[in-house]
Legacy VTK file of the C-alpha trace (Angstrom):
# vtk DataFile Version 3.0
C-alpha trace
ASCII
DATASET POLYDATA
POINTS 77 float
-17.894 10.972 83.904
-20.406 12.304 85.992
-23.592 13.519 86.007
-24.313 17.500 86.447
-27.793 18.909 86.616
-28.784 20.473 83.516
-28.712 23.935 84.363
-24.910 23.815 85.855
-23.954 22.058 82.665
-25.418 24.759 80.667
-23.666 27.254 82.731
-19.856 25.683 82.070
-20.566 25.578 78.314
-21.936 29.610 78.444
-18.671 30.067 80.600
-16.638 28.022 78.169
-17.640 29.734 75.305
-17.506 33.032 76.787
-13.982 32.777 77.963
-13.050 31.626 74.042
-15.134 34.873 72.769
-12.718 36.742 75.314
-9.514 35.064 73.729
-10.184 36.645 70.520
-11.652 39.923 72.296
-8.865 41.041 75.056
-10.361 43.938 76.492
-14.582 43.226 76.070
-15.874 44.777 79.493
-19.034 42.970 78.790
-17.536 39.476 78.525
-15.348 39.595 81.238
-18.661 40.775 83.489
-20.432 37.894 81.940
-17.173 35.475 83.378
-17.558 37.055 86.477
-21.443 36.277 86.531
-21.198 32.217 85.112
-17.720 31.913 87.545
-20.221 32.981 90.276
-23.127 30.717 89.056
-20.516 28.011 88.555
-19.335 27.855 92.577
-22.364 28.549 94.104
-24.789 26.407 92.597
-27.271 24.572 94.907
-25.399 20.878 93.662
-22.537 22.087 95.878
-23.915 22.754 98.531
-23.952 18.989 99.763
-20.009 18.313 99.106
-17.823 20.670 97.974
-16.401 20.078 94.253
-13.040 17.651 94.339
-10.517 19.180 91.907
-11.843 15.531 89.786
-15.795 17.083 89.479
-14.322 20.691 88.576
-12.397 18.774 86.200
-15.427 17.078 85.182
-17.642 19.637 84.470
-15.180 21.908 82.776
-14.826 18.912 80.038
-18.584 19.977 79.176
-17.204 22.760 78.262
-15.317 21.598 75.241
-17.358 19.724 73.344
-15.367 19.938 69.845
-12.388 17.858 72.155
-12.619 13.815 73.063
-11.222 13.708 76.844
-7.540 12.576 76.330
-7.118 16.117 74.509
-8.901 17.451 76.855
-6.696 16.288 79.883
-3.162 16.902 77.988
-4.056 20.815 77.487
LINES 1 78
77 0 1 2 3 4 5 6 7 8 9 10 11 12 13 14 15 16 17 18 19 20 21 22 23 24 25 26 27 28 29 30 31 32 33 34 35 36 37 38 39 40 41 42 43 44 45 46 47 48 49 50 51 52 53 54 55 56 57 58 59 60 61 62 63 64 65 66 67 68 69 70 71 72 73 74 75 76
């Protein structure tokens, strides 16, 4: 796997854990703002701006996201 900086990390697991808070919260205005705001932080971050993200490193660094998961769970969702 590779190797994010911290705070873009940090940023997938917010967004991951956000998006579950959503799943049991249809309709939060607040949460879905806050999606909008780590989705943004998420694609534009400064570690992107060398090479743009292969559909492997978005794959990547949305497995930080789910940390109760190993990866072959992960990758069969």
């Amino acid at each position: 796997m590779r190797q994010f900086p911290a705070d873009l990390a940090r940023a997938q697991q917010e967004w991951s854990a956000t998006y579950r808070q959503l799943a049991q919260q249809p309709g939060r205005t607040e949460l879905r703002r806050r999606l909008y705001r780590l989705s943004a932080q998420l694609y534009f971050h400064a570690y992107w701006q060398q090479r743009r993200p292969s559909p492997a490193a978005w794959r990547d660094l949305r497995d930080l996201g789910w940390p109760d998961r190993n990866a072959n769970e992960r990758h069969q969702l």
